[in-house]
C-alpha positions as CSV (number, residue, x, y, z in Angstrom):
1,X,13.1,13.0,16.6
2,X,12.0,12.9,20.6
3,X,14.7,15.4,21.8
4,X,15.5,13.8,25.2
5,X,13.2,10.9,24.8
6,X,14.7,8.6,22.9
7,X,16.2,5.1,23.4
8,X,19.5,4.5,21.5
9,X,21.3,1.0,20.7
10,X,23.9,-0.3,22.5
11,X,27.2,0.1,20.2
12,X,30.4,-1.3,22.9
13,X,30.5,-2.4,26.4
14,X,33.6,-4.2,27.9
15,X,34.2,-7.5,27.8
16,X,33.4,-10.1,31.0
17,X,37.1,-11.2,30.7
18,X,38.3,-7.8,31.9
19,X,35.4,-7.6,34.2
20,X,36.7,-10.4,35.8
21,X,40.2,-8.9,35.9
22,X,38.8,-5.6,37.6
23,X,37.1,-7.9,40.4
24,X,40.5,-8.4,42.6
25,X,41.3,-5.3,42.2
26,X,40.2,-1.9,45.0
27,X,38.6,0.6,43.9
28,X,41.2,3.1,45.7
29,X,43.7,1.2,43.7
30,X,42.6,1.8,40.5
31,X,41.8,5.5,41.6
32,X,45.6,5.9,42.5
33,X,46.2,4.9,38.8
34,X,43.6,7.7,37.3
35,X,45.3,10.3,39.3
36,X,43.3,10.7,42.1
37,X,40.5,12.6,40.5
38,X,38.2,10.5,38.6
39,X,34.8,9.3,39.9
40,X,32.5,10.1,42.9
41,X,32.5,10.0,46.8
42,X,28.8,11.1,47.1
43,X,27.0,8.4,45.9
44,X,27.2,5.3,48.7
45,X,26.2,1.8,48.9
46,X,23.1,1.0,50.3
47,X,23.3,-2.6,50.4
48,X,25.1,-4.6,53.0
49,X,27.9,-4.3,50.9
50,X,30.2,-5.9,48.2
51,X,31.8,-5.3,45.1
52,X,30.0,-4.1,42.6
53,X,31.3,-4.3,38.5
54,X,30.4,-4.2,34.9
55,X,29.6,-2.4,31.5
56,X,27.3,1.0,31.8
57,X,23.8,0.8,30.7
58,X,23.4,4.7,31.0
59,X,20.1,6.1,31.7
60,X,19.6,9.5,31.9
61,X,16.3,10.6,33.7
62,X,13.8,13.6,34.9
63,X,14.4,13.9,38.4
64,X,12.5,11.9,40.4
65,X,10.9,9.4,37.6
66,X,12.1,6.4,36.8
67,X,9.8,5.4,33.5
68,X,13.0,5.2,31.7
69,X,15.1,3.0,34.4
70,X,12.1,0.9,33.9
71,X,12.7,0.2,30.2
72,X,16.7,0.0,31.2
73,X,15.9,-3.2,33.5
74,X,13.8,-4.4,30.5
75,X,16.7,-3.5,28.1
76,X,19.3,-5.0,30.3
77,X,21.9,-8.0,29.6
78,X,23.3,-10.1,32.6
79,X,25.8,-8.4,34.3
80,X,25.2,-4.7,33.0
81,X,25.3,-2.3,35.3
82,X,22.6,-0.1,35.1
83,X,23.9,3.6,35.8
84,X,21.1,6.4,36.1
85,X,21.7,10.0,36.5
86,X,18.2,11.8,38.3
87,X,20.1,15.0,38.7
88,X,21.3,14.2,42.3
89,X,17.8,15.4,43.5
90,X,17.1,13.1,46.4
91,X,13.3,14.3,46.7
92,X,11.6,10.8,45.3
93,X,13.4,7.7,45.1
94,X,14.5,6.0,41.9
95,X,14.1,2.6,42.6
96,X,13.2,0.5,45.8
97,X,13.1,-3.1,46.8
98,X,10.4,-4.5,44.1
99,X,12.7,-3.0,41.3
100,X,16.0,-4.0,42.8
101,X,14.6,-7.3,43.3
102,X,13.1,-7.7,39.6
103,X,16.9,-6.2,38.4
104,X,18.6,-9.2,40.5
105,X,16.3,-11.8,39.2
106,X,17.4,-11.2,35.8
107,X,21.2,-10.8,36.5
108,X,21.6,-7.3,36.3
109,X,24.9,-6.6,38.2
110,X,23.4,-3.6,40.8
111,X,22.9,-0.1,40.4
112,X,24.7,3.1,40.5
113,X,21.7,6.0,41.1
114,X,22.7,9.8,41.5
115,X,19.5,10.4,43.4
116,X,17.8,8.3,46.1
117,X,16.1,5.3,47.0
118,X,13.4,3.8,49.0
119,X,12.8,1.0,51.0
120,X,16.4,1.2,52.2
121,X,16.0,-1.4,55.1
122,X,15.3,-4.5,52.6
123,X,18.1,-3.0,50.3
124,X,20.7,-2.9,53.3
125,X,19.8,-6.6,54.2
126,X,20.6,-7.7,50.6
127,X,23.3,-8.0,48.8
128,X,22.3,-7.1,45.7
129,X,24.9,-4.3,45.0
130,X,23.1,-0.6,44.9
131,X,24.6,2.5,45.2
132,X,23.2,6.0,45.8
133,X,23.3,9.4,47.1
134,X,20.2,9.2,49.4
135,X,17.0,7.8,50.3
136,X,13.6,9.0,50.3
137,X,10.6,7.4,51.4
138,X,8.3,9.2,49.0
139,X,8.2,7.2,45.4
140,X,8.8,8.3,41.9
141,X,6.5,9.3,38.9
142,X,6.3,7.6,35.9
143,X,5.9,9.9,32.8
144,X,9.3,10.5,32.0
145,X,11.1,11.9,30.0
146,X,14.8,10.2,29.8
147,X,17.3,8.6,27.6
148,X,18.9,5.0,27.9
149,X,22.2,4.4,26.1
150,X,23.1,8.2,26.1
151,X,26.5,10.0,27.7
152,X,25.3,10.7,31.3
153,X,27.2,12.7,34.0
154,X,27.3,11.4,38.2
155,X,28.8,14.1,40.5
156,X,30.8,15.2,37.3
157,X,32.3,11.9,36.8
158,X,31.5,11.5,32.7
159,X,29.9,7.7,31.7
160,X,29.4,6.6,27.7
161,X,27.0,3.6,27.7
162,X,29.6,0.4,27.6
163,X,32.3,2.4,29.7
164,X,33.3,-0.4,32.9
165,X,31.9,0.8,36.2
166,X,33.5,-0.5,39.7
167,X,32.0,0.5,42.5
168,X,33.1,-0.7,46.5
169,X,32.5,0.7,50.1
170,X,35.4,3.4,49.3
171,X,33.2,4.6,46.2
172,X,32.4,4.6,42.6
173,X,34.3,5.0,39.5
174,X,34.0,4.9,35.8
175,X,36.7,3.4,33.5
176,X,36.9,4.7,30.3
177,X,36.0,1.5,27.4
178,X,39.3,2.3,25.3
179,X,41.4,2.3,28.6
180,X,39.9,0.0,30.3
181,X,42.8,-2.5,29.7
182,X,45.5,-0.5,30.2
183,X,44.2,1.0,33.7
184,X,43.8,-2.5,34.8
185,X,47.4,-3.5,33.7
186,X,48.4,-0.4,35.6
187,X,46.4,-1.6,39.1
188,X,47.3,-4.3,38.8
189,X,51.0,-3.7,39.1
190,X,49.7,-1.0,42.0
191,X,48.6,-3.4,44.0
192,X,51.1,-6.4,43.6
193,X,53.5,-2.8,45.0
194,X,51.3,-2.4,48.0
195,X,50.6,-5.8,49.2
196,X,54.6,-5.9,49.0
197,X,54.4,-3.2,51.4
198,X,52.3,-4.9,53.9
199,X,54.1,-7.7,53.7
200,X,57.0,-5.3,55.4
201,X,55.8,-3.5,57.8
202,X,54.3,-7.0,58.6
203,X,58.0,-8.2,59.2
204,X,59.0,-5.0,60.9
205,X,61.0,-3.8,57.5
206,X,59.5,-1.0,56.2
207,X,61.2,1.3,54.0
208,X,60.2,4.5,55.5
209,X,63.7,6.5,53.8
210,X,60.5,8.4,51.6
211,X,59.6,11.0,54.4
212,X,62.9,12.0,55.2
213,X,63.9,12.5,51.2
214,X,60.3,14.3,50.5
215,X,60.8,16.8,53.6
216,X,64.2,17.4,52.0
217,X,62.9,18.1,48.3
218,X,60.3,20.4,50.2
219,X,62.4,22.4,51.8
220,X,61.5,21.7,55.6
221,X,63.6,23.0,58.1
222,X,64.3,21.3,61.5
223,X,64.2,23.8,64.0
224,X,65.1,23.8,68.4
């Protein structure tokens, strides 16, 4: 057994139905919902921006190489997103505009790279959804080693291959496959309450009684 070098079979991933779902939905909506501490505002998009959503094809990679994402574009069905974790080293890029490009072309959803890329200007002009931590004009080697299908980690936010990824200009997060459903019930609601609240201060109604009650429950004194 290649320790670290191995390519393992796709077991889950979840379903385009609840992809769908997920597409109306913010990104700082459904982070409201996991508590405010799930997923990563490091990595960035690089493209000229868009939503960006689908089931993890994990791929977990020597910094700096990118044999293995490679093989993952190869690997990869329509609308997987393919997820790599380079160690947030930003040194080399991971992909650029001829792999981006061959991705697209065969309906790979985008990318979600904890290290860099290259050829950022043809990336940016596109809307091919990419996200990164960097860029880095100097290219990657090709020897690997890596995994693809394995439990990666991006800016400590945990991803098992399958898991539902959404990614917009506020960030990226990772939804768990067995909560997937749930969490999207739970936005959902989340944001039928806040475009409630717009609608409101819209009309010059807002219920602001929800300061005044929290400063009380705090403790805050009013002083001359």
């Amino acid at each position: 057994m290649a320790i670290g070098f191995a390519i393992h079979k796709t077991k889950r991933k979840v379903s385009p139905d609840l992809v769908a779902r997920y597409r109306t939905l913010p990104v700082a909506n459904i982070s409201d919902v996991m508590s405010r501490i799930a997923g990563t505002n490091r990595l960035r998009p690089m493209h000229g921006g868009g939503w960006l959503g689908g089931p993890a094809l994990t791929v977990k990679t020597r910094p700096g190489d990118n044999l293995m994402v490679h093989k993952a574009i190869d690997l990869a069905q329509p609308g997987d997103v393919i997820v790599v974790d380079a160690g947030g080293i930003l040194v080399n890029a991971i992909i650029g505009e001829i792999m981006s490009t061959l991705a697209e072309k065969k309906g790979v959803a985008g990318f979600v790279i904890d290290g860099s890329i290259r050829d950022a200007g043809a990336i940016r002009a596109g809307s091919f959804p990419v996200f990164a931590a960097g860029v880095a004009h100097r290219g990657p080697y090709k020897d690997g080693p890596g995994e693809i299908n394995c439990a990666i980690s991006i800016d400590g936010m945990i991803v098992e291959p399958g898991d539902l990824i959404v990614a917009d200009d506020d960030g990226v997060l990772c939804v768990p496959y067995d909560q997937a459903a749930e969490i999207c019930k739970q936005t959902e609601a989340k944001k039928a309450s806040e475009e409630k609240a717009i609608q409101q201060i819209l009309a010059g109604t807002p219920d602001r009684r929800w300061v005044d009650e929290t400063l009380a429950r705090l403790g805050c004194e009013y002083k001359d």
